[in-house]
FIDRENDREN-484274 format. One record per residue (C-alpha): residue number from 1; x, y, z. Coordinates in steps of 0.001 Angstrom, whole numbers, padded with zeros to 6 digits. Layout:
FIDRENDREN-484274
{nr->NUM; X->X; Y->Y; Z->Z}
...
***
This chain:
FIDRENDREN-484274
{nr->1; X->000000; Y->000000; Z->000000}
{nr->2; X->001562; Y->003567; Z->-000687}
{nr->3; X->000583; Y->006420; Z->001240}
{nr->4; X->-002561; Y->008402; Z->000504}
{nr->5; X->000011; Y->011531; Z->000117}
{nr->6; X->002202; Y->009867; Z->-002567}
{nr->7; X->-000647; Y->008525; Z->-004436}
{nr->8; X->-002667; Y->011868; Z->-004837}
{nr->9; X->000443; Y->013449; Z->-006029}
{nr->10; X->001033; Y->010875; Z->-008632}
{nr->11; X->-002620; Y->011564; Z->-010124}
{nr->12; X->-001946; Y->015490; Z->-009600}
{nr->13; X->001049; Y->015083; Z->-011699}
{nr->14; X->-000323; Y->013314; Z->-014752}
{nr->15; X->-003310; Y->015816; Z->-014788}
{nr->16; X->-000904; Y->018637; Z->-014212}
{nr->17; X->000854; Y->016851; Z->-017298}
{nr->18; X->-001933; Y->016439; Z->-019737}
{nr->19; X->-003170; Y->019799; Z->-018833}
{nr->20; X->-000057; Y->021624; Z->-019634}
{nr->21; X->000588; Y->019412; Z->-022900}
{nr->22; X->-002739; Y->020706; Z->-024146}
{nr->23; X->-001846; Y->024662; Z->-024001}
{nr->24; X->001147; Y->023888; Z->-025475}
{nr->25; X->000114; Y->022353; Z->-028312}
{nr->26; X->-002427; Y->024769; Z->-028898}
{nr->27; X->000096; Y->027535; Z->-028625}
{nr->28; X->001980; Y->025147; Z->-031427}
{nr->29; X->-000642; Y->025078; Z->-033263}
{nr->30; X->-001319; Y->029318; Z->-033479}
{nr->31; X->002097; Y->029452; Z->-034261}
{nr->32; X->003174; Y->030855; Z->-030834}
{nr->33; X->005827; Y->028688; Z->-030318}
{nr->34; X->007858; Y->026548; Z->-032553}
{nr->35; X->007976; Y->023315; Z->-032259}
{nr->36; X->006203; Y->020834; Z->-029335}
{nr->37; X->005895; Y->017362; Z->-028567}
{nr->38; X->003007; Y->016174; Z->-026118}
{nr->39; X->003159; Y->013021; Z->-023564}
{nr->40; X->-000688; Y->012296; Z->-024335}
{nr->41; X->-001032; Y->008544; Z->-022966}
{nr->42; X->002362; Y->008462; Z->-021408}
{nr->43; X->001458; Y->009925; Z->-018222}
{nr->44; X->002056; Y->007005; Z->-016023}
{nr->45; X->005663; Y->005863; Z->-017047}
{nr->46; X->006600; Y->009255; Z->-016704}
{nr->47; X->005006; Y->009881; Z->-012751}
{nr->48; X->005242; Y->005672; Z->-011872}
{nr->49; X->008847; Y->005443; Z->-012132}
{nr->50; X->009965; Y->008950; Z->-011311}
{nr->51; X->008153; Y->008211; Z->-007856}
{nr->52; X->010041; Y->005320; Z->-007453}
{nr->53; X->013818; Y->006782; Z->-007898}
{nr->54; X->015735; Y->008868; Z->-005396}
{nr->55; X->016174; Y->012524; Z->-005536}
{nr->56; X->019531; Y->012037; Z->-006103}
{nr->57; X->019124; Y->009610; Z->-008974}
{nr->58; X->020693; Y->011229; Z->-012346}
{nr->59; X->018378; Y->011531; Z->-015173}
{nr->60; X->019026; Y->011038; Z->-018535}
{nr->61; X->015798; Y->011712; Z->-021053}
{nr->62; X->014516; Y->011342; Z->-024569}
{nr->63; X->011585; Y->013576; Z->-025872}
{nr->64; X->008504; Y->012640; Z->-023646}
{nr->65; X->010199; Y->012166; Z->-020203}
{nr->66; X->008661; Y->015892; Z->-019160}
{nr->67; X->006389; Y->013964; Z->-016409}
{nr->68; X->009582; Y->012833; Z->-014437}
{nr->69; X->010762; Y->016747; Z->-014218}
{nr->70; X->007382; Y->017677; Z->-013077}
{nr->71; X->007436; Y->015140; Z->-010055}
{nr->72; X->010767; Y->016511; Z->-009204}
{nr->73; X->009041; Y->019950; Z->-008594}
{nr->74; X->010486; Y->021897; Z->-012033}
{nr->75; X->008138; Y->024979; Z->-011816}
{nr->76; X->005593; Y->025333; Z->-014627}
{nr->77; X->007092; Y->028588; Z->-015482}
{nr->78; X->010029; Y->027622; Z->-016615}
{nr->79; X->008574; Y->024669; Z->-018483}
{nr->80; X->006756; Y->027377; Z->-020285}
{nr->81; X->009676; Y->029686; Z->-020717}
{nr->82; X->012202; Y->027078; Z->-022257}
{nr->83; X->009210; Y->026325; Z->-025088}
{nr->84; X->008820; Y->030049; Z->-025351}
{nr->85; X->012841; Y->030478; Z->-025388}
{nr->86; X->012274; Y->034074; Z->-023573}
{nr->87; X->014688; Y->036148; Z->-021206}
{nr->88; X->013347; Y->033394; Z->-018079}
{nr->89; X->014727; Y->030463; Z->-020299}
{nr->90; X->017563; Y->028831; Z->-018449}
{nr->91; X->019027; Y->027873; Z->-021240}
{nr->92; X->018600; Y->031383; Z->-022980}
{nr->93; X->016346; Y->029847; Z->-026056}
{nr->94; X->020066; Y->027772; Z->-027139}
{nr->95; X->017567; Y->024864; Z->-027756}
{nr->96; X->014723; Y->023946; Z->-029366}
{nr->97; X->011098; Y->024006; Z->-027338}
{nr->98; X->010629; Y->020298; Z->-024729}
{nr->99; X->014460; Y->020432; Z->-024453}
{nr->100; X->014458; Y->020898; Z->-020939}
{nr->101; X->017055; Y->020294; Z->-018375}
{nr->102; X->017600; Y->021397; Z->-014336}
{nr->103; X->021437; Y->020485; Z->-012829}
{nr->104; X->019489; Y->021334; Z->-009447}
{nr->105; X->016715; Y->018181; Z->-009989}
{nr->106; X->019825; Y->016099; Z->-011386}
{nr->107; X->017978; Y->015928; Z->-014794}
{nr->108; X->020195; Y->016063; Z->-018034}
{nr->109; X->019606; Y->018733; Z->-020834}
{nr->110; X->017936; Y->016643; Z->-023566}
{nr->111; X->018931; Y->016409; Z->-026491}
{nr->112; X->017677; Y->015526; Z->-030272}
{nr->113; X->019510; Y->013207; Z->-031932}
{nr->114; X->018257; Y->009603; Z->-030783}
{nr->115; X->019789; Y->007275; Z->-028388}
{nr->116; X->022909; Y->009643; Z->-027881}
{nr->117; X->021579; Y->010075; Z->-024473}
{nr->118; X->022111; Y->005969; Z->-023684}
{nr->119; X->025949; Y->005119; Z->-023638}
{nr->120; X->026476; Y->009230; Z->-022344}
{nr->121; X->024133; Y->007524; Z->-019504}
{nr->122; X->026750; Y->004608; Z->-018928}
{nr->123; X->029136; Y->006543; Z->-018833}
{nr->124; X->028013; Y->008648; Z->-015978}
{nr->125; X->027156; Y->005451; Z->-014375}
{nr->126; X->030528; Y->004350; Z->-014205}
{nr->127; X->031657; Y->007572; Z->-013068}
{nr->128; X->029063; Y->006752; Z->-009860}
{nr->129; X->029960; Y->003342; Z->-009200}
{nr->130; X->034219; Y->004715; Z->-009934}
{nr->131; X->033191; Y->007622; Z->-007068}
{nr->132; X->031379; Y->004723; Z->-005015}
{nr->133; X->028341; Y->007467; Z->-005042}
{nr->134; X->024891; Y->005767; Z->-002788}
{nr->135; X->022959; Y->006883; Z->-006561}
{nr->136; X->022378; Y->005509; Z->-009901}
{nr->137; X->021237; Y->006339; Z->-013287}
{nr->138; X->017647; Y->006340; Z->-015427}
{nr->139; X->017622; Y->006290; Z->-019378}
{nr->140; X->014971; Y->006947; Z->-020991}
{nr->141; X->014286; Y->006097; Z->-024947}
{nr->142; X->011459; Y->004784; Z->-026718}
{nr->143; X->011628; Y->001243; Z->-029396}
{nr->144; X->013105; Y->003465; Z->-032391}
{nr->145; X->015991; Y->004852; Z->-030037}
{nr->146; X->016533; Y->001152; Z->-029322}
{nr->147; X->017349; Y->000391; Z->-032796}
{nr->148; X->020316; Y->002958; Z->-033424}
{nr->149; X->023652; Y->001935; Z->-032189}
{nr->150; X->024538; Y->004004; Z->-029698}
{nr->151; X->022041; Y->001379; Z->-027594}
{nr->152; X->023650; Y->-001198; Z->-028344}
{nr->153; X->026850; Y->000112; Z->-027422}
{nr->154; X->025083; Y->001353; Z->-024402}
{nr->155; X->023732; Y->-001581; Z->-022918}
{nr->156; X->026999; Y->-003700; Z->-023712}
{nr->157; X->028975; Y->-001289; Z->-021916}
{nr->158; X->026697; Y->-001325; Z->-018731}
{nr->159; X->026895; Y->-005031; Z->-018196}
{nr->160; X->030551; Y->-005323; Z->-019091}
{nr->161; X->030922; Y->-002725; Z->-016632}
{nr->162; X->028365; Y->-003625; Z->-014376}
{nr->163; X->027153; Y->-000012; Z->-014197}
{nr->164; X->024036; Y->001134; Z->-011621}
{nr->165; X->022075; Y->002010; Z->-014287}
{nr->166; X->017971; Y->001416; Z->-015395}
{nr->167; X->017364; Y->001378; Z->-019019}
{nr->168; X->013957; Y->002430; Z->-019169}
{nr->169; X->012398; Y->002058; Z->-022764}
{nr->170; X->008736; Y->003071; Z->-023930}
{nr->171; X->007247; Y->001194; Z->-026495}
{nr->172; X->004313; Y->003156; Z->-027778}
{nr->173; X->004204; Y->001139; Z->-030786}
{nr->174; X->005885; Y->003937; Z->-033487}
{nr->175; X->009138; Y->005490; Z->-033931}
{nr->176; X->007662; Y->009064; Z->-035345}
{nr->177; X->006004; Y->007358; Z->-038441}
{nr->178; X->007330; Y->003706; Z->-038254}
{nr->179; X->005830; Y->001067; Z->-036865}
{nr->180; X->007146; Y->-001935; Z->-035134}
{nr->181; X->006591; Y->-004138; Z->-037856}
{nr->182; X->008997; Y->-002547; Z->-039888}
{nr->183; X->011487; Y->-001759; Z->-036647}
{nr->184; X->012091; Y->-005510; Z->-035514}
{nr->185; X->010973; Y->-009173; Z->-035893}
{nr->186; X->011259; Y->-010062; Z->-032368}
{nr->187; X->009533; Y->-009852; Z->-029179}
{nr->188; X->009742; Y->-006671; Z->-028574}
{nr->189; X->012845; Y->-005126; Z->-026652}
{nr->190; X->012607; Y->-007052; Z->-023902}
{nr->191; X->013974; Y->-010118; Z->-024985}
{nr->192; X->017224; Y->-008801; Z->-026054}
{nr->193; X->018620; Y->-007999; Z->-022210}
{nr->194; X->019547; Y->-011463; Z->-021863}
{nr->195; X->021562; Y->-011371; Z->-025093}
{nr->196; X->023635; Y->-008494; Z->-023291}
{nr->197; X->023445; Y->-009809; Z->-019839}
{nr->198; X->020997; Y->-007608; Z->-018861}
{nr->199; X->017850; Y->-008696; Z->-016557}
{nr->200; X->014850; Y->-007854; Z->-018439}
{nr->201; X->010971; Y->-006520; Z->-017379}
{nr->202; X->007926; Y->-006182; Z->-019125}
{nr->203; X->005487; Y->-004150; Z->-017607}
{nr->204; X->001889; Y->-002461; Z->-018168}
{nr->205; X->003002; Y->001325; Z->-019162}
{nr->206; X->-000882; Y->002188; Z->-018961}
{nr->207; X->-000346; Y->000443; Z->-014784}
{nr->208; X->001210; Y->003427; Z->-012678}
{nr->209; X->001865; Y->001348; Z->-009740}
{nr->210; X->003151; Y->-001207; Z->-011395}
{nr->211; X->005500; Y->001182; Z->-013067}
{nr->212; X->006257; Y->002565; Z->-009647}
{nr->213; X->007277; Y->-001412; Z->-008358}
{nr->214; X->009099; Y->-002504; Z->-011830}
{nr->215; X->010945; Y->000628; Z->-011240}
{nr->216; X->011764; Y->-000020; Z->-007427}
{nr->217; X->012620; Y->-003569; Z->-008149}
{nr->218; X->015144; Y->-002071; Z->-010799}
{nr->219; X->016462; Y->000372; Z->-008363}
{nr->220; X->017202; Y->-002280; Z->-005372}
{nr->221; X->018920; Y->-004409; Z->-008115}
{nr->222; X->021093; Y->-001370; Z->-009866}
{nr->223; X->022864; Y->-001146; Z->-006086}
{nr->224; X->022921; Y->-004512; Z->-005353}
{nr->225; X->025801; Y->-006323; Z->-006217}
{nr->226; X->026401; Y->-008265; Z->-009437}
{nr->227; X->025181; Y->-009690; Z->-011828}
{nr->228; X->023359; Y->-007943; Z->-012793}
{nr->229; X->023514; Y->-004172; Z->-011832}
{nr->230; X->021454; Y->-002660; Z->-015816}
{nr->231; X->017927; Y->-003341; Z->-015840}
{nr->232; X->016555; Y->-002560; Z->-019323}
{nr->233; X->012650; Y->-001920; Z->-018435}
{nr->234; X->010698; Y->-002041; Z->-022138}
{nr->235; X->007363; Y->-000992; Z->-021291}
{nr->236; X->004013; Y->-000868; Z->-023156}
{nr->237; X->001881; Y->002168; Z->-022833}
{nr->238; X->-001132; Y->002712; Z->-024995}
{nr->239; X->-000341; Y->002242; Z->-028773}
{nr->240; X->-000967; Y->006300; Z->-028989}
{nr->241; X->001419; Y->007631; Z->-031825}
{nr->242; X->002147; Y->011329; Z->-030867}
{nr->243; X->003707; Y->013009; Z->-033682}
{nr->244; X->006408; Y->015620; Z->-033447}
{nr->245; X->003647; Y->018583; Z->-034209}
{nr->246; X->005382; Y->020378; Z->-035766}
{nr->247; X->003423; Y->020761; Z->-038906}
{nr->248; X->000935; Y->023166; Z->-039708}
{nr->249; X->-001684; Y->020086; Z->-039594}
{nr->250; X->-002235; Y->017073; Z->-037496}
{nr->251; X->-000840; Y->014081; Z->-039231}
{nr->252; X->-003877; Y->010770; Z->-040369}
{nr->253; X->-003788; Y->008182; Z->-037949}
{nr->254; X->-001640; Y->005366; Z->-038253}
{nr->255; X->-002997; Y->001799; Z->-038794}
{nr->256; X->-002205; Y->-000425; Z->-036776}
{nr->257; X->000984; Y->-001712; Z->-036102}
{nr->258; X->001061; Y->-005717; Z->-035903}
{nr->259; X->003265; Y->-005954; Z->-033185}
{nr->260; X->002477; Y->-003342; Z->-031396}
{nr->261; X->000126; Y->-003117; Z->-028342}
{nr->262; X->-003415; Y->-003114; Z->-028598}
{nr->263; X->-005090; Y->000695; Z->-027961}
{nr->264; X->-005744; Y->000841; Z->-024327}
{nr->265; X->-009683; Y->001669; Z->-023341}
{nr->266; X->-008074; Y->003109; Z->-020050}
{nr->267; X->-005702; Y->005464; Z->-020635}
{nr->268; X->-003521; Y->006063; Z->-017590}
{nr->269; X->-005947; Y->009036; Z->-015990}
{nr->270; X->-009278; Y->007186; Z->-016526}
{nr->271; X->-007742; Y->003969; Z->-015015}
{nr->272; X->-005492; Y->004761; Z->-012168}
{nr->273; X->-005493; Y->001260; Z->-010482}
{nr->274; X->-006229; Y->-002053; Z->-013087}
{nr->275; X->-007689; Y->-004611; Z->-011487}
{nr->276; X->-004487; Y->-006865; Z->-011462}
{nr->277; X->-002458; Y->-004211; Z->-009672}
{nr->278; X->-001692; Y->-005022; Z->-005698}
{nr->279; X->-001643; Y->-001532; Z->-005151}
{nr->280; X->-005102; Y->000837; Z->-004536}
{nr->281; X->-005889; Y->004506; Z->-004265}
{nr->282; X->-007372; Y->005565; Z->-001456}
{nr->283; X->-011507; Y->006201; Z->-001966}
{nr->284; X->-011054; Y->010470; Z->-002346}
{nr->285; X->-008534; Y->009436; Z->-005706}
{nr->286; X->-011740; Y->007804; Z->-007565}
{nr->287; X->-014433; Y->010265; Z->-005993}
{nr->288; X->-015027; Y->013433; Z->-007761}
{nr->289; X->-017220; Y->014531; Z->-004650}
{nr->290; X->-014040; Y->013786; Z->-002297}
{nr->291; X->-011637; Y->015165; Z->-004680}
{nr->292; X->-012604; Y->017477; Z->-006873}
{nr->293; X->-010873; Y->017488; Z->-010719}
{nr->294; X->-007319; Y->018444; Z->-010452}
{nr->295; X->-007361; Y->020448; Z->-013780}
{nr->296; X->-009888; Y->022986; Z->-012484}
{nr->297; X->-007310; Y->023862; Z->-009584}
{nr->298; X->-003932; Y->023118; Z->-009519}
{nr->299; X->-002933; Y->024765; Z->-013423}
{nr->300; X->-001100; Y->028325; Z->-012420}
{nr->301; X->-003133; Y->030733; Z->-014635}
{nr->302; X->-000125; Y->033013; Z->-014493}
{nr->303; X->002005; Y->031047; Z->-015975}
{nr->304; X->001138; Y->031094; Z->-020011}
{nr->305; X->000305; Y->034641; Z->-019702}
{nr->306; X->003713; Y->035180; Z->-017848}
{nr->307; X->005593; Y->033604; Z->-020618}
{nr->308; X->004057; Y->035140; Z->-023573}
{nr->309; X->004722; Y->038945; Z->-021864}
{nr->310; X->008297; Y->037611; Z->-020965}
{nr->311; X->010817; Y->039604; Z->-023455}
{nr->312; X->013237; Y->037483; Z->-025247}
{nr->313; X->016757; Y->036895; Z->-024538}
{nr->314; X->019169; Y->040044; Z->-024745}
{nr->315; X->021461; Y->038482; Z->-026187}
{nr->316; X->022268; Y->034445; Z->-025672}
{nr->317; X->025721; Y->034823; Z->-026186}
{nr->318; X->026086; Y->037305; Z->-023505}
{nr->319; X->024525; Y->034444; Z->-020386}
***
């Protein structure tokens, strides 16, 4: 059972989530900002397994890994200042919009080209274990990532080296426009950690809690002694392609993939506890009358405004 505390902030922070990815893309799509990519349907992988890591843990994501930020406590002002790339942009507008990054919430500056982020993750794993540092390291990266080869030289790295690290893939089913079907003939990415050594999980993406234990599980075994210390963790959120949106249109639907996951009737908000999960929110989590809707509350209404009347950097060369 998890506290009543944790579990209300885990359903705060999806909602807070899906609420924020839908002014952004609607300030994509008026041509406010540049570029965005949402997290629709990917709420619980984000919140389930940022829940379950320490404060300290390093984090290294992809492009839909905003969720784990937002747990940490990143404010939603300067979530909407890096996409606006104004004067309250930590990073000055040097990157593109969803390109976030905090040193203070030990979460990496992302980056765009794919699965870079997985052997740079390794090797600040190694650094850890080298510095016999009490922390260890989350990757992020979706099924397409998983096919470049920086991941394979990522994962064969962390078992050689026995790194503290969780590999933490989410297989929605596409890589931008390609599906499965044309990625891999296997079982998905699971069943290539025992080809590298690694120990291997297959979990419910759509499940927060059993996110939340797949990832604690992970964590107990990246500090426990060897073998293994790298837990790749493939997961399977709802089959919900999210394009990059940054066209001026919303692209047709994709068919579906035939190895990809079914579409999920219970998207992660809708269905906070399945029935084959251990774990249970408390009665106010599934009440509206004991806890009213978290979108009609806990969105700053300062904060879009505040970064639209922001004036851009002075100069970004001069920070």
């Amino acid at each position: 059972q998890l506290p009543q505390e944790l579990v209300l902030k885990l359903y705060k922070t999806m909602t807070l989530l899906n609420t924020m990815d839908r002014i952004l893309y609607e300030s994509q799509r008026q041509g406010r900002i540049s570029f965005y990519m949402t997290n629709y349907g990917e709420e619980g992988t984000h919140v389930g397994s940022a829940a379950a890591l320490a404060d300290t843990d390093l984090v290294f994501g992809q492009y839909r890994e905003a969720g784990v930020l937002m747990y940490r406590g990143y404010p939603l002002d300067l979530f909407m200042a890096q996409c606006y790339g104004n004067a309250s942009d930590p990073g000055k507008g040097r990157q593109m919009p969803v390109h976030y990054g905090c040193r203070e919430r030990h979460f990496v500056t992302i980056s765009s080209p794919l699965a870079t982020q997985i052997p740079q993750a390794v090797g600040a794993a190694y650094a850890i274990k080298r510095a016999n540092a009490n922390r260890a390291v989350i990757c992020y990266f979706g099924e397409g990532a998983a096919s470049e080869g920086d991941a394979h030289a990522g994962f064969n790295f962390a078992a050689t080296l026995e790194c503290p690290i969780i590999f933490f893939c989410r297989n929605n089913g596409y890589a931008i426009s390609t599906p499965t079907s044309e990625q891999y003939r296997g079982d998905g990415i699971a069943a290539r950690g025992p080809g590298y050594g690694l120990m291997s999980i297959r979990v419910d993406g759509n499940d927060v809690f059993a996110v939340y234990n797949a990832t604690k599980e992970a964590g107990a075994g990246a500090a426990s002694p060897p073998p293994p210390r790298s837990h790749p963790y493939p997961l399977l959120p709802p089959r919900l392609p999210a394009p990059s949106h940054s066209l001026p249109c919303s692209p047709p639907p994709h068919p579906p993939a035939p190895h990809s996951p079914p579409p999920c009737p219970h998207p992660p908000l809708s269905h906070p506890s399945p029935p084959h999960s251990s774990l249970h929110p408390p009665s106010c989590l599934c009440s509206p009358s004991h806890h009213p809707h978290p979108r009609s509350r806990c969105f700053s209404p300062h904060a879009h405004p505040y970064s639209q009347s922001s004036p851009p950097p002075s100069h970004p060369l001069s920070h």
